[in-house]
mmCIF file of the N, C-alpha and C atoms, coordinates in Angstrom:
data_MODEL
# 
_entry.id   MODEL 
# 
loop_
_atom_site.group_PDB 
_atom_site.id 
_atom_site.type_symbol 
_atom_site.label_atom_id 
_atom_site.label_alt_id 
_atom_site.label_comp_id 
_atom_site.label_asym_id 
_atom_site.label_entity_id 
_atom_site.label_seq_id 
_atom_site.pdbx_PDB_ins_code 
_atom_site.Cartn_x 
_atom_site.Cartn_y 
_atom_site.Cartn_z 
_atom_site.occupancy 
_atom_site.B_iso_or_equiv 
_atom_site.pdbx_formal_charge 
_atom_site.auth_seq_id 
_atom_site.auth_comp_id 
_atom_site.auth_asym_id 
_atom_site.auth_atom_id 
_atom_site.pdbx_PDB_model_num 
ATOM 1   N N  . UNK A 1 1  ? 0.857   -1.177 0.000   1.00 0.00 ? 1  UNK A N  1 
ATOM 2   C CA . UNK A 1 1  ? 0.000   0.000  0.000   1.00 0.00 ? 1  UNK A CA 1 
ATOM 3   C C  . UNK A 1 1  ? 0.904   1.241  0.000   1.00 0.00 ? 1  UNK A C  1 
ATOM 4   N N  . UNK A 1 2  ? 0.827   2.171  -0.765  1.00 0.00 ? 2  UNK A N  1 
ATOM 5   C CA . UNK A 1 2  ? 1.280   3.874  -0.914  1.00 0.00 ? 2  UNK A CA 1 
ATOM 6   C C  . UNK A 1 2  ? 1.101   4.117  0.412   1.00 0.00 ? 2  UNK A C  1 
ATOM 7   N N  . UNK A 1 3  ? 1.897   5.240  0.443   1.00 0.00 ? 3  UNK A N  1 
ATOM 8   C CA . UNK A 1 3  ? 1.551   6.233  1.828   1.00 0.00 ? 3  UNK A CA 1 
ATOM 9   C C  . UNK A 1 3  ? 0.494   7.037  1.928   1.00 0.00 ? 3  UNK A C  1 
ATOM 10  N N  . UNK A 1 4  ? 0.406   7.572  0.672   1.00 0.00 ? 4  UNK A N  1 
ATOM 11  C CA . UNK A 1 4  ? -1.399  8.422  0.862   1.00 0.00 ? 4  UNK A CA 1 
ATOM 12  C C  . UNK A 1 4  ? -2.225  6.903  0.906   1.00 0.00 ? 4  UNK A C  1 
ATOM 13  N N  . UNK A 1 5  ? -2.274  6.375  0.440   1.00 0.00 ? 5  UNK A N  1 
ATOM 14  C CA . UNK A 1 5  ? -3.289  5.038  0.407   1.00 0.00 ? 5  UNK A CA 1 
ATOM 15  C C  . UNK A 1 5  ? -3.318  4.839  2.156   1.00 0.00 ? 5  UNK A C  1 
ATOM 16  N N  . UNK A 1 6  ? -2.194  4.507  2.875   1.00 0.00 ? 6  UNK A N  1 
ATOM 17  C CA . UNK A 1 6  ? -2.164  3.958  3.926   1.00 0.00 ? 6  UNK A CA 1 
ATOM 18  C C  . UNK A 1 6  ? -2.568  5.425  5.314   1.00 0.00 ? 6  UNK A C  1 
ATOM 19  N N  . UNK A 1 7  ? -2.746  6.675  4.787   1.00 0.00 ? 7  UNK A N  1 
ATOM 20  C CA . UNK A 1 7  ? -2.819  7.711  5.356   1.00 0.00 ? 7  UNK A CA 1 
ATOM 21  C C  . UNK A 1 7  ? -4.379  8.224  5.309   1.00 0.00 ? 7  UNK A C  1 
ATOM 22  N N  . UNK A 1 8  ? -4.500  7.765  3.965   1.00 0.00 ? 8  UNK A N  1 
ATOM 23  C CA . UNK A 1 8  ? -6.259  8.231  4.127   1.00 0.00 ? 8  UNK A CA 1 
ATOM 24  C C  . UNK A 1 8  ? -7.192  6.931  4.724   1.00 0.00 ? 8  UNK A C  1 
ATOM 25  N N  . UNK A 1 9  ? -6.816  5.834  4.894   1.00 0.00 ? 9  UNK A N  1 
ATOM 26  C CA . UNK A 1 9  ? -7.211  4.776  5.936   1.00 0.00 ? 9  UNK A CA 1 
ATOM 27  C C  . UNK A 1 9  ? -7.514  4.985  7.152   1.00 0.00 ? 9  UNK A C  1 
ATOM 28  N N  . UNK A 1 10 ? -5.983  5.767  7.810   1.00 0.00 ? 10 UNK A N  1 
ATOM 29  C CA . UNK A 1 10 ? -6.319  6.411  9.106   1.00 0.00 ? 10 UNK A CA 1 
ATOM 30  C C  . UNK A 1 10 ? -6.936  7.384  8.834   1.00 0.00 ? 10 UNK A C  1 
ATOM 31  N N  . UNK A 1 11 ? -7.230  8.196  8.367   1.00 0.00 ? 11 UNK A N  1 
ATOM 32  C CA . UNK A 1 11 ? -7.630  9.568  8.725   1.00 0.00 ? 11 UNK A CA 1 
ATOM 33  C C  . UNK A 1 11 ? -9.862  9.408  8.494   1.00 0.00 ? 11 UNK A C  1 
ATOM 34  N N  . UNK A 1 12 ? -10.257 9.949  9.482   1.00 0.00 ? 12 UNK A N  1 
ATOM 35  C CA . UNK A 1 12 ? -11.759 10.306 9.770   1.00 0.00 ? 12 UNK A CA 1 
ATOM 36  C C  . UNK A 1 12 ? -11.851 11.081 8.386   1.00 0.00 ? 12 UNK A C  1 
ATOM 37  N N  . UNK A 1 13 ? -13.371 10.384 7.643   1.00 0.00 ? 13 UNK A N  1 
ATOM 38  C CA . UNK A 1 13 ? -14.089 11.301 6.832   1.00 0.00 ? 13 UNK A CA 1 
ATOM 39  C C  . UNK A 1 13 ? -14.380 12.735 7.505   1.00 0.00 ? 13 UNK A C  1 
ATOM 40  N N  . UNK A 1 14 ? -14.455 13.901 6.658   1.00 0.00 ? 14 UNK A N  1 
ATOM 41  C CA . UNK A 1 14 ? -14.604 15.094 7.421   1.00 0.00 ? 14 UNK A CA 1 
ATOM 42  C C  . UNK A 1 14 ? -15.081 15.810 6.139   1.00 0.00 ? 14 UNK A C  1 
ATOM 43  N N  . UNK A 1 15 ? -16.434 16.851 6.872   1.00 0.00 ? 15 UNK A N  1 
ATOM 44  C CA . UNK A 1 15 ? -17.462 17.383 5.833   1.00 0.00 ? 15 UNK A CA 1 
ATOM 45  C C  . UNK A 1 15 ? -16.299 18.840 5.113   1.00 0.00 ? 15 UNK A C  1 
ATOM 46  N N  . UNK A 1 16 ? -16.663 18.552 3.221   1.00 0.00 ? 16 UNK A N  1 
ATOM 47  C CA . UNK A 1 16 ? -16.396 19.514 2.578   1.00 0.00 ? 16 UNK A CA 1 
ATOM 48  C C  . UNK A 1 16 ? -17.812 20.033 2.307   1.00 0.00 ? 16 UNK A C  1 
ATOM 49  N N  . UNK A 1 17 ? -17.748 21.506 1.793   1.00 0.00 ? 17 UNK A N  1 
ATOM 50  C CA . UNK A 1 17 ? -18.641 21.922 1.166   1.00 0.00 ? 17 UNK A CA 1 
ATOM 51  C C  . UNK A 1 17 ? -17.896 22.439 -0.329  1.00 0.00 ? 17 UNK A C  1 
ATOM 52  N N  . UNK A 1 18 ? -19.145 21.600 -1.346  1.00 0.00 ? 18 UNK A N  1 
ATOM 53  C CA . UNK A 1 18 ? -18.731 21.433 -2.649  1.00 0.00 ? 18 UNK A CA 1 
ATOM 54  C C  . UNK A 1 18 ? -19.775 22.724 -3.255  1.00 0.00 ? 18 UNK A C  1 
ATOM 55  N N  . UNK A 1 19 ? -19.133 23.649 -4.148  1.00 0.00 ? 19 UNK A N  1 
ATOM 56  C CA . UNK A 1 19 ? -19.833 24.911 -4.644  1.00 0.00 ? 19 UNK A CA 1 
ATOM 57  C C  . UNK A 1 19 ? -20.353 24.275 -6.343  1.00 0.00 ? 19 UNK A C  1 
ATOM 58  N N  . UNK A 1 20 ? -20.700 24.514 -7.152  1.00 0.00 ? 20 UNK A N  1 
ATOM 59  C CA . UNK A 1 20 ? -21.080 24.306 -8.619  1.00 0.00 ? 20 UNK A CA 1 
ATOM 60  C C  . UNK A 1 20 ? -21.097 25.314 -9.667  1.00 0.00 ? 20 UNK A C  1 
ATOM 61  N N  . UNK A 1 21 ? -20.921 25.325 -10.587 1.00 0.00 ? 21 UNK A N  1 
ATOM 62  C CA . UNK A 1 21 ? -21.068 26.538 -11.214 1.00 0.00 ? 21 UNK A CA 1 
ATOM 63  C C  . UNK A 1 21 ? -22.738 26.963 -11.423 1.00 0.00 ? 21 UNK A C  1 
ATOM 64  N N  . UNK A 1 22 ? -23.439 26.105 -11.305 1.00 0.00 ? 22 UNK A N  1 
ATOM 65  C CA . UNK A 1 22 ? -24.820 26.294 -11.769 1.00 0.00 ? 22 UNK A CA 1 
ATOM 66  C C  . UNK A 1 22 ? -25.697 26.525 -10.554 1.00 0.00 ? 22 UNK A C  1 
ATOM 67  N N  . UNK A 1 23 ? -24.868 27.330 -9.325  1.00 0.00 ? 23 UNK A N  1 
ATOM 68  C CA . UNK A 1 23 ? -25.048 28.251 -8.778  1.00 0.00 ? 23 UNK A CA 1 
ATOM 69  C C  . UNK A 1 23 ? -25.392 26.773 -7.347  1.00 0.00 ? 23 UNK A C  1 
ATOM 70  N N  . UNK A 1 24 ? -25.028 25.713 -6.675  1.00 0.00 ? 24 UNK A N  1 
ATOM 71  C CA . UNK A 1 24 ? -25.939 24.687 -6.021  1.00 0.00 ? 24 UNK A CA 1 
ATOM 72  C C  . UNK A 1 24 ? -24.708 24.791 -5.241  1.00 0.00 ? 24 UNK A C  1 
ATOM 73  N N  . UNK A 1 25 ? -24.876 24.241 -4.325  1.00 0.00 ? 25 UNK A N  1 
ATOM 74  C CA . UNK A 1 25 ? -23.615 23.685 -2.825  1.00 0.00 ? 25 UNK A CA 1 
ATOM 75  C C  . UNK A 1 25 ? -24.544 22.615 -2.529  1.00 0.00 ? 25 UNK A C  1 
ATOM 76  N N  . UNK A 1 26 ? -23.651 21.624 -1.895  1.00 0.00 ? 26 UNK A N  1 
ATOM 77  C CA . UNK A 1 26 ? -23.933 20.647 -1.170  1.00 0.00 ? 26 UNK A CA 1 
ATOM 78  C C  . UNK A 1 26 ? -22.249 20.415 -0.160  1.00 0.00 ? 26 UNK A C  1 
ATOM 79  N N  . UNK A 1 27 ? -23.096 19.623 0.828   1.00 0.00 ? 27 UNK A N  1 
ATOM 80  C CA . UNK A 1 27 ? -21.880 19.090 2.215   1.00 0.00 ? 27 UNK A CA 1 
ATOM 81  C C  . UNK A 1 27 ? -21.658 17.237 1.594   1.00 0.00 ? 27 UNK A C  1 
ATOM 82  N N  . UNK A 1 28 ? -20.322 16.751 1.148   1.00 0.00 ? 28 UNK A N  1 
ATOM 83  C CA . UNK A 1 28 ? -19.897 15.878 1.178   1.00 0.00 ? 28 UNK A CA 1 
ATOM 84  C C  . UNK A 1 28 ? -19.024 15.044 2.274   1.00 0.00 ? 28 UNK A C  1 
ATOM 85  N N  . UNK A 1 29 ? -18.779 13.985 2.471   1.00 0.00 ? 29 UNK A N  1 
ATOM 86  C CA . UNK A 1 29 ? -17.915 13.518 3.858   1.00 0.00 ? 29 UNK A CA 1 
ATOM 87  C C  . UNK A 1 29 ? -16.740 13.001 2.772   1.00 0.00 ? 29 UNK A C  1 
ATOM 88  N N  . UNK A 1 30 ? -15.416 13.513 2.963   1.00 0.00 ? 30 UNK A N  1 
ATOM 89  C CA . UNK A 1 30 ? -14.835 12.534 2.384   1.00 0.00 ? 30 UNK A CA 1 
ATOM 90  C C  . UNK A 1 30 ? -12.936 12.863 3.141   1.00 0.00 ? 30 UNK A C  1 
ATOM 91  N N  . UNK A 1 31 ? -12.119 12.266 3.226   1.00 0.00 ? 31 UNK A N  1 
ATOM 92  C CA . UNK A 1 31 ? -10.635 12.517 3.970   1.00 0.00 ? 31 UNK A CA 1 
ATOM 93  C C  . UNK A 1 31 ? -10.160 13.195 2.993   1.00 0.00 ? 31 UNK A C  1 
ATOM 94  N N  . UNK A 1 32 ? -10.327 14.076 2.076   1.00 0.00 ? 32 UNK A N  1 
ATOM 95  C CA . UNK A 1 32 ? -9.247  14.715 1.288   1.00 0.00 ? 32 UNK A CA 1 
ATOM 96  C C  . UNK A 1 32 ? -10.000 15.705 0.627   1.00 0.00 ? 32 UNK A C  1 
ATOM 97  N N  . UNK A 1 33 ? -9.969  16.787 0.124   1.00 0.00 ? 33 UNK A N  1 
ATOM 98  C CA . UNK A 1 33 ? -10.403 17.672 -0.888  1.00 0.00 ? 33 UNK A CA 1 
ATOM 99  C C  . UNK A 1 33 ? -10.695 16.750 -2.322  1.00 0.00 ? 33 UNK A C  1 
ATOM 100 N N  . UNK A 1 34 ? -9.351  15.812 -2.783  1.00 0.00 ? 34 UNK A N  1 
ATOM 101 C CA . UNK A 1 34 ? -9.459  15.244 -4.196  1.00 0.00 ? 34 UNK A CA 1 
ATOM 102 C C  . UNK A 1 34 ? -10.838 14.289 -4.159  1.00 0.00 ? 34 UNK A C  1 
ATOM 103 N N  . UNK A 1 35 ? -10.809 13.762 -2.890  1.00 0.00 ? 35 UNK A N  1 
ATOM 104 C CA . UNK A 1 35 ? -11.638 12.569 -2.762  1.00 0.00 ? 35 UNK A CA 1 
ATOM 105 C C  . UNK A 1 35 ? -13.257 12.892 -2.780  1.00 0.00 ? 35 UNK A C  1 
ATOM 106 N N  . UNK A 1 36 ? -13.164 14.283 -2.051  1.00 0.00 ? 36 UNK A N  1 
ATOM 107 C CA . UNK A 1 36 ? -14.405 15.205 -1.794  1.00 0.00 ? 36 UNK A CA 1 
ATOM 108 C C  . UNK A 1 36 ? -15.064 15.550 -3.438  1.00 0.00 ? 36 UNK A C  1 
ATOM 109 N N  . UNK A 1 37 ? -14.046 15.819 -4.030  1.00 0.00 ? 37 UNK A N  1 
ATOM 110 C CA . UNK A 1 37 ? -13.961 16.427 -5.737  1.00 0.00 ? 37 UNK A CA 1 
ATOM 111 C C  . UNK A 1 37 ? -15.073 14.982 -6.665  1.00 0.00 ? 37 UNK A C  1 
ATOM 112 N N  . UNK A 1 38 ? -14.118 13.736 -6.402  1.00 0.00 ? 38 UNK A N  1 
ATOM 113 C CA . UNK A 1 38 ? -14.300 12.663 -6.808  1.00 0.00 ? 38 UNK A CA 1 
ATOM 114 C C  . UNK A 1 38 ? -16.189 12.269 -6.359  1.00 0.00 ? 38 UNK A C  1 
ATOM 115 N N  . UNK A 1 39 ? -16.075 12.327 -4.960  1.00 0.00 ? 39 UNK A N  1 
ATOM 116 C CA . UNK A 1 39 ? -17.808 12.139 -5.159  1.00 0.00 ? 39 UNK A CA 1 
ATOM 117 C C  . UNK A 1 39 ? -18.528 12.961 -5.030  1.00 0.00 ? 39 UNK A C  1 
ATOM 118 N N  . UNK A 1 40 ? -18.487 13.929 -5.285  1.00 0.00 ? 40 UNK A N  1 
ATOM 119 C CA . UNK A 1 40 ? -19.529 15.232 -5.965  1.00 0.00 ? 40 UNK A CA 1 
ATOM 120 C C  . UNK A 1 40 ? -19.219 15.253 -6.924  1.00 0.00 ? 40 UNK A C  1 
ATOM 121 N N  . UNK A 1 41 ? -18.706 15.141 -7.935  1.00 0.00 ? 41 UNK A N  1 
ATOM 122 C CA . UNK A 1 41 ? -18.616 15.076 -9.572  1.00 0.00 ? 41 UNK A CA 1 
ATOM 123 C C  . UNK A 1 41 ? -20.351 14.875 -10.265 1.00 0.00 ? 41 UNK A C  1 
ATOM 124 N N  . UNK A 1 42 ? -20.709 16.282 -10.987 1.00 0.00 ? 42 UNK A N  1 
ATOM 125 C CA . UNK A 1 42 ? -21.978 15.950 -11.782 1.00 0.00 ? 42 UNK A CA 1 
ATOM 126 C C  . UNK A 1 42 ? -21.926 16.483 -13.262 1.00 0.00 ? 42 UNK A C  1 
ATOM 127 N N  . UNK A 1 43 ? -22.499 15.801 -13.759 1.00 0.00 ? 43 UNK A N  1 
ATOM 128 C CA . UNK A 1 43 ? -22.318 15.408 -15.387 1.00 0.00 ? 43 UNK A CA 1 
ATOM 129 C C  . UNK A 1 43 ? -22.888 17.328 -15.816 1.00 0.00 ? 43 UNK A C  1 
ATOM 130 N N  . UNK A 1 44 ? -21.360 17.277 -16.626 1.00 0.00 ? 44 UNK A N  1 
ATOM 131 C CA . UNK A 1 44 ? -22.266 19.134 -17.323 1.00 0.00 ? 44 UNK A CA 1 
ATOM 132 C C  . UNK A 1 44 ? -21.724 20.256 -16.213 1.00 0.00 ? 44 UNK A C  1 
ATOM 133 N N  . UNK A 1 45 ? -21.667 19.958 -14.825 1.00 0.00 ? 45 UNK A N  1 
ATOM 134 C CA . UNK A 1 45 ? -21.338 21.244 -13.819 1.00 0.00 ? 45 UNK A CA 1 
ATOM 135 C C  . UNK A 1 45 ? -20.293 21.289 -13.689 1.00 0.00 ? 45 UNK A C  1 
ATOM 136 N N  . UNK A 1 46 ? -19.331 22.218 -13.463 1.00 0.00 ? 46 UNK A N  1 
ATOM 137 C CA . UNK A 1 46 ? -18.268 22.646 -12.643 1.00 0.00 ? 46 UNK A CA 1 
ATOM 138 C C  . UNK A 1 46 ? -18.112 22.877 -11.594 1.00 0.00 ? 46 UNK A C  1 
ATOM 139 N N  . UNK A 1 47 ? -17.193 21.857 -10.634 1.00 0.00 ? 47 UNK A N  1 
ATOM 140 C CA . UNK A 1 47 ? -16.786 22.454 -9.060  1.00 0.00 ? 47 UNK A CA 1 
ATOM 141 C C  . UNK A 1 47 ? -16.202 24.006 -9.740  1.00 0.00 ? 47 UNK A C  1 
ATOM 142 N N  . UNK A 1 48 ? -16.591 24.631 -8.624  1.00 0.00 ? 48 UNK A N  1 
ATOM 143 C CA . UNK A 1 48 ? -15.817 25.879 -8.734  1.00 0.00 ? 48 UNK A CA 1 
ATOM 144 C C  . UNK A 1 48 ? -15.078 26.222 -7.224  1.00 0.00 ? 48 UNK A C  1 
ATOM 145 N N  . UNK A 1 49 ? -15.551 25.618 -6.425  1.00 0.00 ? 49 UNK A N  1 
ATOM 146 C CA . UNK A 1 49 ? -15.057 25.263 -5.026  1.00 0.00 ? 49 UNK A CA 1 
ATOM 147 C C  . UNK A 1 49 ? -15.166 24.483 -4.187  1.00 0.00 ? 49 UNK A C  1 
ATOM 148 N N  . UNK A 1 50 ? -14.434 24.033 -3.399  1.00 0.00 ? 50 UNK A N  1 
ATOM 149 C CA . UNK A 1 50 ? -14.230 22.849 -2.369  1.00 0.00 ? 50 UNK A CA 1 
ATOM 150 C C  . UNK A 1 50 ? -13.892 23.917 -0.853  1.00 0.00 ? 50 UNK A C  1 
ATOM 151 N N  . UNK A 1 51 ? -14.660 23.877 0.265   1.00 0.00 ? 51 UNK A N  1 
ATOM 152 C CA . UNK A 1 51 ? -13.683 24.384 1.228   1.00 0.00 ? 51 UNK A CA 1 
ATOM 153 C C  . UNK A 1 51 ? -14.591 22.924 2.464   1.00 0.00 ? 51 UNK A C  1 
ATOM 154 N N  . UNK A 1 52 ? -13.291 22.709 3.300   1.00 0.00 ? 52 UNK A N  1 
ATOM 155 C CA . UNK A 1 52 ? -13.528 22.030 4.330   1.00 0.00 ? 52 UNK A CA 1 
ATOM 156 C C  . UNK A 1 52 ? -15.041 23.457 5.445   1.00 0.00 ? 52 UNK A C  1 
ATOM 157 N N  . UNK A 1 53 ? -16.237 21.959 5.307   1.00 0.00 ? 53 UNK A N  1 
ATOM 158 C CA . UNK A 1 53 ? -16.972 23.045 6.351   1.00 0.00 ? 53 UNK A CA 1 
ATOM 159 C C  . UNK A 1 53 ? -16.715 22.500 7.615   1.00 0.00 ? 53 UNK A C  1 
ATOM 160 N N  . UNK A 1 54 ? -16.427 23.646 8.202   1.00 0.00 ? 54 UNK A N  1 
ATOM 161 C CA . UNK A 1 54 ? -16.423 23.761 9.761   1.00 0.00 ? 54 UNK A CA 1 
ATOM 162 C C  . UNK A 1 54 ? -17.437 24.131 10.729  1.00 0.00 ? 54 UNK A C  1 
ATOM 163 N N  . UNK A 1 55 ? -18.775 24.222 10.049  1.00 0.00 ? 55 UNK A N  1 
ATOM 164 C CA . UNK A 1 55 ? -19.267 24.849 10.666  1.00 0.00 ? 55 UNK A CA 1 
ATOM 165 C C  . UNK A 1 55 ? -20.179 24.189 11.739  1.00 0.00 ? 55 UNK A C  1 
ATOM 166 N N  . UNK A 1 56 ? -19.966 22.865 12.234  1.00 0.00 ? 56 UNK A N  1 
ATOM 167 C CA . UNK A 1 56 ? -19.835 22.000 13.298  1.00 0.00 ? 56 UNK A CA 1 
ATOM 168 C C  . UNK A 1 56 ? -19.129 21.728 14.585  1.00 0.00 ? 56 UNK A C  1 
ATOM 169 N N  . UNK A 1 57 ? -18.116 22.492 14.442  1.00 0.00 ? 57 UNK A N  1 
ATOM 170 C CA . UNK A 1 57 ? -16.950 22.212 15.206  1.00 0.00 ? 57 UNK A CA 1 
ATOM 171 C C  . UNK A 1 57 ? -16.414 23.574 16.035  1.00 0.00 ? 57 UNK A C  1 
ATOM 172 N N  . UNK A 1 58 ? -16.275 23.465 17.011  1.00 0.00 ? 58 UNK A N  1 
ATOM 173 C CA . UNK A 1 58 ? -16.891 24.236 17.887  1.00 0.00 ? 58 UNK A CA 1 
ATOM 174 C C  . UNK A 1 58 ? -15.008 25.741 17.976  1.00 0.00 ? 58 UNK A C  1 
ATOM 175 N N  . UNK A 1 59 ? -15.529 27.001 17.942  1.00 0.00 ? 59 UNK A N  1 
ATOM 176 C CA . UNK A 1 59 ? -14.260 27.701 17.840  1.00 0.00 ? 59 UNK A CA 1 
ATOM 177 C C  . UNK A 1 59 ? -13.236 28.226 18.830  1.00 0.00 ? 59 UNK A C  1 
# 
């Protein structure tokens, strides 16, 4: 196993919020931004942003 392979194993899913060009957001769970990218992918839209939401977690 790779080191990212063996790194995103350990690591907790943690909510992104995925933006679209066709103006939509949604909250995905996934250990990485790429991975976050990977399952929000929709046919025709553009991510136009990824930011880790935090807005759970206390400041």
């Amino acid at each position: 196993m790779n080191q990212r392979a063996e790194l995103q194993a350990a690591t907790p899913p943690v909510p992104f919020r995925i933006h679209y060009s066709d103006g939509e957001a949604r909250t995905v769970s996934a250990v990485d931004p790429d991975a976050a990218r990977t399952v929000a992918a929709r046919d025709g839209v553009r991510i136009t942003k990824i930011k880790r939401d935090r807005s759970g977690e206390p400041r």
